[in-house]
LUMLO-223368 format. One record per residue: x, y, z of N, C-alpha, C, CB in turn; chain; residue in one letter. Coordinates in nm, 3 decimals. Glycine has a CB too. Layout:
residues N
<<X; Y; Z>; <X; Y; Z>; <X; Y; Z>; <X; Y; Z>; "A"; "a">
...
END
This chain:
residues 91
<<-13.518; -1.639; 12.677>; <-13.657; -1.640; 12.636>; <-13.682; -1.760; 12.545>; <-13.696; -1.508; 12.565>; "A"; "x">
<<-13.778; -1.820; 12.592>; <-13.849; -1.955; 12.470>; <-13.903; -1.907; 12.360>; <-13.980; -2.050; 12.522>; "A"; "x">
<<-13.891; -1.976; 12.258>; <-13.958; -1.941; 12.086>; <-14.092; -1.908; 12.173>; <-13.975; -2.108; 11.928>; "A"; "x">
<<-14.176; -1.977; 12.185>; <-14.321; -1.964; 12.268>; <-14.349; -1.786; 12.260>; <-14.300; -2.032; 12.468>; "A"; "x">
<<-14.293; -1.802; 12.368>; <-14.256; -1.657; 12.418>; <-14.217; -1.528; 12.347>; <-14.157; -1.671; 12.490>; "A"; "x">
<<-14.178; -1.555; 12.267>; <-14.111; -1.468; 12.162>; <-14.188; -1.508; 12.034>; <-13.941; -1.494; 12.147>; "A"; "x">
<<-14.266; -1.582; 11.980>; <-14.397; -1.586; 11.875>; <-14.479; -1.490; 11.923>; <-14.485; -1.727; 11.865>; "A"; "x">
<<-14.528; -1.497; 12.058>; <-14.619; -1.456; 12.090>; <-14.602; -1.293; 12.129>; <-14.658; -1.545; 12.178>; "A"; "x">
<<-14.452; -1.237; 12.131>; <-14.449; -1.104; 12.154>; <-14.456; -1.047; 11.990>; <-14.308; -1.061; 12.251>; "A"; "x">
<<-14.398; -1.142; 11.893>; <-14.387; -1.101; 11.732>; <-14.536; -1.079; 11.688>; <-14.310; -1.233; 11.628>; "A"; "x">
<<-14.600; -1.179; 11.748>; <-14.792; -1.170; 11.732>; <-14.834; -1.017; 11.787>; <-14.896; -1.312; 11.862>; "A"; "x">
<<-14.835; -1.001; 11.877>; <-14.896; -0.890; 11.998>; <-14.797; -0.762; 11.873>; <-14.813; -0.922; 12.245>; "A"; "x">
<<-14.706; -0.766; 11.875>; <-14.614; -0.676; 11.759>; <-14.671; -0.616; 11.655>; <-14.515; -0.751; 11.689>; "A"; "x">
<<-14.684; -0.741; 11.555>; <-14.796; -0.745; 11.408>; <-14.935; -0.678; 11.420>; <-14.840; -0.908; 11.366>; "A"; "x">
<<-14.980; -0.703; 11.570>; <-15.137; -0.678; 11.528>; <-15.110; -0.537; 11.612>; <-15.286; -0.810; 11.592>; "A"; "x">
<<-15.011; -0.485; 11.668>; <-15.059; -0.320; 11.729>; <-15.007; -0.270; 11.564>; <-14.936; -0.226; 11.917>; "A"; "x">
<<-14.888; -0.303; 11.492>; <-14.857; -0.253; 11.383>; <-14.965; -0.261; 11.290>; <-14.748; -0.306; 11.341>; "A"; "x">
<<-15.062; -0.338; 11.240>; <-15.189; -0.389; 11.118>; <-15.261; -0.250; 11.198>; <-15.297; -0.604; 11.129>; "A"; "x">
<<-15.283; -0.328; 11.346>; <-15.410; -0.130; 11.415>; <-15.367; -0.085; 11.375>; <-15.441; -0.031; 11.557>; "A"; "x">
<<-15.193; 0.008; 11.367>; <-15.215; 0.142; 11.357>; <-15.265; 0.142; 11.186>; <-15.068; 0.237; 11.404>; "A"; "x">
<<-15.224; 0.050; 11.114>; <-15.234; 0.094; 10.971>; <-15.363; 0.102; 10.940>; <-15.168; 0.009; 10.873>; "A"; "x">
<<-15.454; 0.036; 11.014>; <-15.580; 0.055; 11.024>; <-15.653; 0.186; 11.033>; <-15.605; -0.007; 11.112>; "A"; "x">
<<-15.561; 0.211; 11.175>; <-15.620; 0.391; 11.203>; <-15.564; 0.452; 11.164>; <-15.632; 0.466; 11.320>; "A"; "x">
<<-15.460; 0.468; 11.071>; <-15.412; 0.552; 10.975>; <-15.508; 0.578; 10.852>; <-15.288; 0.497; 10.931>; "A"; "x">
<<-15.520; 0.427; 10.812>; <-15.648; 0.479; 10.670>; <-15.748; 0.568; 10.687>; <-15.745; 0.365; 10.616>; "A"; "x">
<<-15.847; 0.518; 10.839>; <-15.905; 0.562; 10.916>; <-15.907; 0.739; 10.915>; <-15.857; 0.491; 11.020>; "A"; "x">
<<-15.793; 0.760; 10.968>; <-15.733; 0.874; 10.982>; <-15.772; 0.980; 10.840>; <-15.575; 0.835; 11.003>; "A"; "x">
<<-15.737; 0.934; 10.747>; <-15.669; 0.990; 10.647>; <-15.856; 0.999; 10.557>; <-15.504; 0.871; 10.574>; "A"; "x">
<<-15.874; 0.868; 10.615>; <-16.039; 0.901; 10.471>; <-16.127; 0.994; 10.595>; <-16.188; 0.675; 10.394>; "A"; "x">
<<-16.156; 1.016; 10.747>; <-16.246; 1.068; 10.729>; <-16.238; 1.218; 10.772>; <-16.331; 0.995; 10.776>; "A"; "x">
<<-16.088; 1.243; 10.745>; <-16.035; 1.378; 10.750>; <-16.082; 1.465; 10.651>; <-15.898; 1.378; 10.741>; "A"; "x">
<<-16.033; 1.356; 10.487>; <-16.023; 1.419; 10.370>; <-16.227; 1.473; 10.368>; <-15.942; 1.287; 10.227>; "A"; "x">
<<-16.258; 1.331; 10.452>; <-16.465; 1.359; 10.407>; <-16.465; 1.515; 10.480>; <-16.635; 1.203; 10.529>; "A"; "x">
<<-16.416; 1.531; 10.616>; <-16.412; 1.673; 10.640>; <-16.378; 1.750; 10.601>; <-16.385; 1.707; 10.701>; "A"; "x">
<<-16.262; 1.775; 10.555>; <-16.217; 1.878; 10.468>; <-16.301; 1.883; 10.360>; <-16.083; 1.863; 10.425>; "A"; "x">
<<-16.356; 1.766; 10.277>; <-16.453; 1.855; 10.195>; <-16.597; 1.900; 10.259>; <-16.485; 1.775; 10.064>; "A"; "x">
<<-16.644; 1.838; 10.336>; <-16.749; 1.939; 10.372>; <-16.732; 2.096; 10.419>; <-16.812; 1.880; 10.474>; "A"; "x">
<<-16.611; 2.081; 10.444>; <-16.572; 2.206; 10.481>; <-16.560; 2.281; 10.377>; <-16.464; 2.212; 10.550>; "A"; "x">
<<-16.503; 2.268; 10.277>; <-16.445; 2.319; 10.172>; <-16.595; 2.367; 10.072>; <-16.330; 2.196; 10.104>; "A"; "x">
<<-16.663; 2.301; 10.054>; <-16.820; 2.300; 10.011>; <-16.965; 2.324; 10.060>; <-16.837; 2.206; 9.982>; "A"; "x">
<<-16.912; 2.352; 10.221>; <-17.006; 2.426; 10.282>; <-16.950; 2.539; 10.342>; <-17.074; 2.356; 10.371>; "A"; "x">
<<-16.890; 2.606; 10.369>; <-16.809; 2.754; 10.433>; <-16.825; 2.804; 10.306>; <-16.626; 2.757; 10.499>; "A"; "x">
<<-16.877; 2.910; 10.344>; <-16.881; 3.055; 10.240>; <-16.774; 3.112; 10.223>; <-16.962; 3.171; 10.282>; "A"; "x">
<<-16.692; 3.172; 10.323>; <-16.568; 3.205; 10.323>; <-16.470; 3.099; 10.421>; <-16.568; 3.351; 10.364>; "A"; "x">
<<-16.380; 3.108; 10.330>; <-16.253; 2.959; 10.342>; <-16.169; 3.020; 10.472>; <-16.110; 2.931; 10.162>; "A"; "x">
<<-16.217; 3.102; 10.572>; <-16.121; 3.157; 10.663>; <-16.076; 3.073; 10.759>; <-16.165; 3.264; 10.723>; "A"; "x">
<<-16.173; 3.018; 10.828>; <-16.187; 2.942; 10.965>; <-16.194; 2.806; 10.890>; <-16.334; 2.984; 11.074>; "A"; "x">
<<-16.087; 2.722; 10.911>; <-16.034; 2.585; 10.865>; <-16.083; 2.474; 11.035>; <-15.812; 2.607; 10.821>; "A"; "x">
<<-16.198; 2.472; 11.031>; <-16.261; 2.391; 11.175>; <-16.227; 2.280; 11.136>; <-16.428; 2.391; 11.220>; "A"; "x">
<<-16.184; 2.167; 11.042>; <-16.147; 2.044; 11.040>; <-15.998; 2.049; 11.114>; <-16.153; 1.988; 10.891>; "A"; "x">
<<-15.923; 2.154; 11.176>; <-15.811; 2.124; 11.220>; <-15.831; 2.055; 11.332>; <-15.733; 2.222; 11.233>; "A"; "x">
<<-15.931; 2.060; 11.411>; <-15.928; 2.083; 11.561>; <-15.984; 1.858; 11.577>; <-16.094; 2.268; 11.634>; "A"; "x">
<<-16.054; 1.837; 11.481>; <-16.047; 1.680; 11.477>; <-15.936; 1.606; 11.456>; <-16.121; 1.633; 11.388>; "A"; "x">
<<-15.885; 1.728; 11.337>; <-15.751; 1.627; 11.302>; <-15.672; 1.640; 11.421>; <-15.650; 1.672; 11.162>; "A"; "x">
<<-15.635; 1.700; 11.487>; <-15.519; 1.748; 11.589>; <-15.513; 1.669; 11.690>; <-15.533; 1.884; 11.647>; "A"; "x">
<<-15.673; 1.688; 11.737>; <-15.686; 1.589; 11.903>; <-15.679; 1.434; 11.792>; <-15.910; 1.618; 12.040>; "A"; "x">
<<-15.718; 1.388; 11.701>; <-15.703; 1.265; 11.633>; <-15.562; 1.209; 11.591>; <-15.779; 1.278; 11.520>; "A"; "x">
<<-15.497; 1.298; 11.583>; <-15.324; 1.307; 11.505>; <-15.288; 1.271; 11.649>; <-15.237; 1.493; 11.423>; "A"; "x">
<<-15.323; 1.338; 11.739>; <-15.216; 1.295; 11.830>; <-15.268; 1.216; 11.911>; <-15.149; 1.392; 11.900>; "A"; "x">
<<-15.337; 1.107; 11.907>; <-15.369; 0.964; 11.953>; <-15.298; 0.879; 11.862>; <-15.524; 0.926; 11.953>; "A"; "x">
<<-15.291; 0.940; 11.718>; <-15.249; 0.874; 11.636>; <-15.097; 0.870; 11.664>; <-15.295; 0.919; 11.516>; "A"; "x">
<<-15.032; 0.948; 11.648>; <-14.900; 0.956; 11.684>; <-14.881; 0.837; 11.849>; <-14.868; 1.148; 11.707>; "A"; "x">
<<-14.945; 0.843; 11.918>; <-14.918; 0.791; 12.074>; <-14.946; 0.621; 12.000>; <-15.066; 0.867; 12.239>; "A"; "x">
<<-15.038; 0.607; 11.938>; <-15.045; 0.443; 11.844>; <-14.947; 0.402; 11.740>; <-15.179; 0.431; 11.751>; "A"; "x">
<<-14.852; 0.518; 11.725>; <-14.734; 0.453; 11.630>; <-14.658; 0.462; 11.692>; <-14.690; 0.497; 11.507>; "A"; "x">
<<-14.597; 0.512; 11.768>; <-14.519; 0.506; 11.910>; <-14.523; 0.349; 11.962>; <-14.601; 0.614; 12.035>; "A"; "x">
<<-14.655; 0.338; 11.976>; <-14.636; 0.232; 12.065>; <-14.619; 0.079; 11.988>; <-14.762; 0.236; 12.163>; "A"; "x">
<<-14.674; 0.092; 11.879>; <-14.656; -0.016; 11.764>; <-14.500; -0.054; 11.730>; <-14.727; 0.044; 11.623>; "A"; "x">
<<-14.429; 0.073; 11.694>; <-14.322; 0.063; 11.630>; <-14.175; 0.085; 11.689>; <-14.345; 0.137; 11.540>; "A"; "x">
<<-14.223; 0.174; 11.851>; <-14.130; 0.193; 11.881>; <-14.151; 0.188; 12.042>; <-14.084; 0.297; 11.812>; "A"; "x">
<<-14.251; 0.070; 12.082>; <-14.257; 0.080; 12.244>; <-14.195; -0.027; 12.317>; <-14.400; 0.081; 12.295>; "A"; "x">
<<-14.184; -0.121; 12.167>; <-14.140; -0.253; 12.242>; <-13.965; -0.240; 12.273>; <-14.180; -0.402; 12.130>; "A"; "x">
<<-13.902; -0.083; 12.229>; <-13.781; -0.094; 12.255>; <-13.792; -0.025; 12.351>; <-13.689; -0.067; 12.170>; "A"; "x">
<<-13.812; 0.043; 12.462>; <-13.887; 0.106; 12.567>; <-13.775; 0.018; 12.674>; <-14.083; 0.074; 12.571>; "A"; "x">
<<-13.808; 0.106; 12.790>; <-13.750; 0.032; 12.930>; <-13.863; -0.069; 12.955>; <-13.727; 0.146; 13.078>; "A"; "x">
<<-13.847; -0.216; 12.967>; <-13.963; -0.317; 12.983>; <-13.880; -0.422; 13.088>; <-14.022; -0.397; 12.815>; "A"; "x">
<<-13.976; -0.444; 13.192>; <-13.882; -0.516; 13.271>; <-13.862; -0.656; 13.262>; <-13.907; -0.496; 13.389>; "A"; "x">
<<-13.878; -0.699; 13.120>; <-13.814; -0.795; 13.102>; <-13.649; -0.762; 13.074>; <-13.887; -0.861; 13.001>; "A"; "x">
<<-13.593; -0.695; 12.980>; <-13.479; -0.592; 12.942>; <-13.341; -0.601; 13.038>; <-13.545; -0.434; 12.957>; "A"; "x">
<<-13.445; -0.562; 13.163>; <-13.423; -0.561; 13.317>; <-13.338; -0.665; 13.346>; <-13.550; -0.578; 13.402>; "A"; "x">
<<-13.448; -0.768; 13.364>; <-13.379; -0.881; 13.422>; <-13.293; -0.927; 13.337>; <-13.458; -0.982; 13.463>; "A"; "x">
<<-13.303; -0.940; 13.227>; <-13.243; -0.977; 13.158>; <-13.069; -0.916; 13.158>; <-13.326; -0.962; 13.060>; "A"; "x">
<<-13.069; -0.774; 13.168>; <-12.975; -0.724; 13.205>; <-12.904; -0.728; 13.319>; <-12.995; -0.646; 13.187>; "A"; "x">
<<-12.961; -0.760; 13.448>; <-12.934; -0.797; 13.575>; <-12.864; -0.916; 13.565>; <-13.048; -0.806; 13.657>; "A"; "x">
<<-12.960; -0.968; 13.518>; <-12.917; -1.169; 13.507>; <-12.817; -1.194; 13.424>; <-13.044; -1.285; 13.436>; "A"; "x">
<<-12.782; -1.094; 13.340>; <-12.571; -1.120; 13.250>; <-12.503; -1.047; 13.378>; <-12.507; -0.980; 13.030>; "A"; "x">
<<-12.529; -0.928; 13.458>; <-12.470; -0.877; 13.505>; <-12.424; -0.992; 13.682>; <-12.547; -0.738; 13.489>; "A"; "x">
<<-12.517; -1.064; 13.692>; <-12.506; -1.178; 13.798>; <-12.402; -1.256; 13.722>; <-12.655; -1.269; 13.836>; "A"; "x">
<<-12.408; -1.315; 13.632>; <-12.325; -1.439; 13.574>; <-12.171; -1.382; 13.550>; <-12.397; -1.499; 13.415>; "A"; "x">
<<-12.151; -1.264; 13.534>; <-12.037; -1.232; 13.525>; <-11.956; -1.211; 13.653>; <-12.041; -1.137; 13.453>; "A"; "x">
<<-12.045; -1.218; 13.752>; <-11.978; -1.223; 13.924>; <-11.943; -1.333; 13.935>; <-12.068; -1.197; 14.058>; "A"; "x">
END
C-alpha cells in the first residue's frame, strides 16, 4: 500500500471516530433533556418512556462505534489480497 493510500484510510478513520464522538455527546445531552421532562412531567415515576428513544438510539449508536473503532479490522478485501499475494510469493 502507498502512504497516499494509507493517509487517506487514517483520514476516512479520524472522521467516522470525531462522528461517533459527535453522536455520543449528541446521545448523552438529549437523553438527559428527556429524562428530565420525564422526571418533571409524570405524576407517578412508574412508566420510564425515555427508555424506548434511548434503546432504538443506543443501538445505532453502538453499530457507529463498531464501525469507527473496530470495522476497519473486519474481513476487507483488501486484507485478502493482501494475504493471497504473501501466500503467491511464497510458491
Amino acid at each position: 500500500m502507498d502512504n497516499e493510500k494509507r493517509d487517506d484510510q487514517l483520514w476516512q478513520m479520524a472522521k467516522r471516530r470525531a462522528g461517533f464522538k459527535w453522536s455520543l455527546a449528541s446521545y448523552i445531552f438529549v437523553n438527559a433533556f428527556l429524562i428530565g421532562i420525564w422526571y418533571f412531567t409524570s405524576g407517578n415515576l412508574n412508566h420510564f418512556w425515555p427508555i424506548w428513544p434511548m434503546l432504538g438510539w443506543g443501538l445505532g449508536l453502538a453499530f457507529q462505534y463498531f464501525g469507527a473503532y473496530h470495522g476497519d479490522k473486519g474481513f476487507t478485501a483488501e486484507q485478502e489480497y493482501e494475504k493471497l499475494k504473501k501466500e503467491q510469493s511464497q510458491l
